[in-house]
C-alpha positions as semicolon CSV with decimal commas, in nm:
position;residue;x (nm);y (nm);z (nm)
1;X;5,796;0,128;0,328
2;X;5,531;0,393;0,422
3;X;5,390;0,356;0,095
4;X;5,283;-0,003;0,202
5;X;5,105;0,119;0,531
6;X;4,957;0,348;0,337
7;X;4,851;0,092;0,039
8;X;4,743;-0,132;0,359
9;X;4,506;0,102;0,477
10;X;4,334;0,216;0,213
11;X;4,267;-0,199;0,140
12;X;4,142;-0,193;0,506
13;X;3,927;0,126;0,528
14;X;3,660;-0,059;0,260
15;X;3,638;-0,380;0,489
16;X;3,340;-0,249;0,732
17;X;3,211;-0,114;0,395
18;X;3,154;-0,461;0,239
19;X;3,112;-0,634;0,561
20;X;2,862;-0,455;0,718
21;X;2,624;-0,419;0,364
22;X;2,311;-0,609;0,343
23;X;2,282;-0,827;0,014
24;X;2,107;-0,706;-0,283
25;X;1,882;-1,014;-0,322
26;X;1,797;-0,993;0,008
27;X;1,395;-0,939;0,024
28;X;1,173;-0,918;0,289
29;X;0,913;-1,210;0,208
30;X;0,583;-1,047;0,181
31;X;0,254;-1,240;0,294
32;X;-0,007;-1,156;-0,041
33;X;-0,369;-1,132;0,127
34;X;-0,645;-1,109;-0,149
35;X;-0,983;-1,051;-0,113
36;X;-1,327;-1,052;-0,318
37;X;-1,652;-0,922;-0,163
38;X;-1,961;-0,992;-0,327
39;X;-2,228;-0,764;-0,132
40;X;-2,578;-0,642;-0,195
41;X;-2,721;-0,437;0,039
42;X;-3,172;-0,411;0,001
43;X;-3,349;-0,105;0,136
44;X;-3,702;-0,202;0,219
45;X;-3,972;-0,039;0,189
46;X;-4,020;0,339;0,146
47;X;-4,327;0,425;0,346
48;X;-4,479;0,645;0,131
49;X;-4,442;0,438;-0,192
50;X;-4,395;0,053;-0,077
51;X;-4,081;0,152;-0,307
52;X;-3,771;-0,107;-0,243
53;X;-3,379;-0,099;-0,342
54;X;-3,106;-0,329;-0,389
55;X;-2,751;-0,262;-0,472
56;X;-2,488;-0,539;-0,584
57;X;-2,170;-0,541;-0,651
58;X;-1,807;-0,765;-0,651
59;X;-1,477;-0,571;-0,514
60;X;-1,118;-0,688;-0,471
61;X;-0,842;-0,563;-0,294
62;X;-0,469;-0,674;-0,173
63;X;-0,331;-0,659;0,155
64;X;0,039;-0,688;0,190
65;X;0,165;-0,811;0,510
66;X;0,550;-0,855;0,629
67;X;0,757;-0,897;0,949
68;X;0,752;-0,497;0,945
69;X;0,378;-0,452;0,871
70;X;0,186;-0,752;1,039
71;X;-0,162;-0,590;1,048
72;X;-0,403;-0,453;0,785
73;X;-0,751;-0,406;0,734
74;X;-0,972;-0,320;0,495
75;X;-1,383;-0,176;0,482
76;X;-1,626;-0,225;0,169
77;X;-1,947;-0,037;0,198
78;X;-2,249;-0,053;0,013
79;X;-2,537;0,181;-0,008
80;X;-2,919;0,102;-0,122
81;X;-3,214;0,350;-0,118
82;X;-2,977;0,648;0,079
83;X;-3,100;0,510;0,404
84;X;-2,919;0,137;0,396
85;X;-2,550;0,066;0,423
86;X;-2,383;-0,269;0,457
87;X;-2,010;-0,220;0,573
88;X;-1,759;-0,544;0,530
89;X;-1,490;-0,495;0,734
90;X;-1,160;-0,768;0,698
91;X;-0,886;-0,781;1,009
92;X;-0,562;-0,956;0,846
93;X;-0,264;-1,029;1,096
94;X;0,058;-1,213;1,010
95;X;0,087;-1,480;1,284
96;X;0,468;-1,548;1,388
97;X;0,397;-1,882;1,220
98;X;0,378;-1,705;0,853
99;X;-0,015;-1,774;0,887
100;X;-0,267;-1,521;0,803
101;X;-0,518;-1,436;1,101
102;X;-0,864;-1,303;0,940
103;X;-1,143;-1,205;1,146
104;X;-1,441;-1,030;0,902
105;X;-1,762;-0,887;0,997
106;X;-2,057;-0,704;0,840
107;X;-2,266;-0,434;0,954
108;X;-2,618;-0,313;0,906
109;X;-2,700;0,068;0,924
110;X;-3,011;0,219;0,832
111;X;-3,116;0,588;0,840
112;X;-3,231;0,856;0,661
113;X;-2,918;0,876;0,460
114;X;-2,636;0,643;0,384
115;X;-2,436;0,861;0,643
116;X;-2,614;0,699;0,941
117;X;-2,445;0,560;1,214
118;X;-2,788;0,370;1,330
119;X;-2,618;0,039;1,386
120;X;-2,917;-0,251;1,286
121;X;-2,703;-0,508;1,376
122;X;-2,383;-0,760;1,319
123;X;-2,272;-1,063;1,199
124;X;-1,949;-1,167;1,269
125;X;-1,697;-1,509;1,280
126;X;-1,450;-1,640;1,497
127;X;-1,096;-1,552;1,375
128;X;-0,952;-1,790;1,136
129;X;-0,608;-1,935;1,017
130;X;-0,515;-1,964;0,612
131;X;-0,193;-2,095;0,542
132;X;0,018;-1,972;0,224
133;X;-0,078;-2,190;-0,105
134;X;-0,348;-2,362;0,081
135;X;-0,640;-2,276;-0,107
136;X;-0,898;-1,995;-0,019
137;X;-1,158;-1,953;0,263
138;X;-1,515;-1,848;0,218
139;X;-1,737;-1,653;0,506
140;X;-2,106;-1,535;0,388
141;X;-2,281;-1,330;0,617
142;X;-2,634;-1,164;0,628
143;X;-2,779;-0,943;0,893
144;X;-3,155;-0,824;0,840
145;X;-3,329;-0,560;1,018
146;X;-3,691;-0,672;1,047
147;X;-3,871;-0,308;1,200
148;X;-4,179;-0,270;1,052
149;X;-4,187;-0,091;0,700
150;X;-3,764;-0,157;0,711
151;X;-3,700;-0,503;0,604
152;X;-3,337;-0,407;0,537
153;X;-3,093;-0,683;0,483
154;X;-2,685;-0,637;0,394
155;X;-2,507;-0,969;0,282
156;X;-2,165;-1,028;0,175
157;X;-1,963;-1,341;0,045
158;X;-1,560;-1,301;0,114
159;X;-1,331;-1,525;-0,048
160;X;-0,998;-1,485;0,082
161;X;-0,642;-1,616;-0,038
162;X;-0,290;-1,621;0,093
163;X;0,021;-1,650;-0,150
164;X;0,379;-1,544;-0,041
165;X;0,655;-1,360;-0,215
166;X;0,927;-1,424;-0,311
């Protein structure tokens, strides 16, 4: 008879075990957030040689966003001449709604190096919505600095998509 209890209870002891253990297929969904940047930044005009120049490029990147980890951002920066620097930076929040919040913005510097803080000016956009599978949004921006002999100008086209998985 005590070899019952004892045959019970070992059954028993493994309950909680099984009970309590999360599913292996269970997956937190994760919100994909890609970007492309196209940017060129133009460094006008040396003063000493009327000498100009222009950068261009295209970057990507991925931010992953979850119910753990509902904010990311992310900064491109692009240097002409050593003195200008255009700096795209991307806010991504996951809304409670499983929409992506995106709020970008670029940003002139000039200076005598591409280490300058000298902000030249902004452009910036109202925060915007993109649902999962809906497409892609599009922002361009330009901001020009117009002081004489530093006709400076940073622009940037972001094209931004919003896939889930799983």
């Amino acid at each position: 008879m005590k070899l019952g209890y004892v045959t019970a209870a070992a059954l028993l002891a493994a309950v909680p075990f099984t009970v309590t253990s999360p599913p292996a297929a269970a997956l937190e969904t994760t919100h994909i957030v890609k970007l492309t940047a196209t940017m060129r930044t133009y460094a006008c005009c040396d003063f000493l040689t009327e000498k100009s120049h222009e950068e261009n490029t295209t970057l990507h990147s991925t931010l992953n966003l979850t119910n753990s980890k509902r904010h990311a951002e992310k900064k491109f920066e692009l240097c002409a001449g050593e003195e200008a620097r255009g700096v795209l930076r991307i806010h991504a929040d996951l809304l409670t709604s499983g929409e992506v919040q995106l709020s970008p913005w670029l940003t002139l510097y000039e200076g005598t190096s591409c280490l300058s803080t000298d902000d030249e000016g902004r452009s910036d956009f109202a925060a915007r919505n993109l649902k999962s599978g809906r497409g892609s949004m599009t922002w361009e921006m330009t901001v020009h600095n117009t002081e004489f002999h530093s006709d400076d100008e940073a622009f940037a086209k972001l094209t931004v998509t919003h896939d889930i998985w799983p």
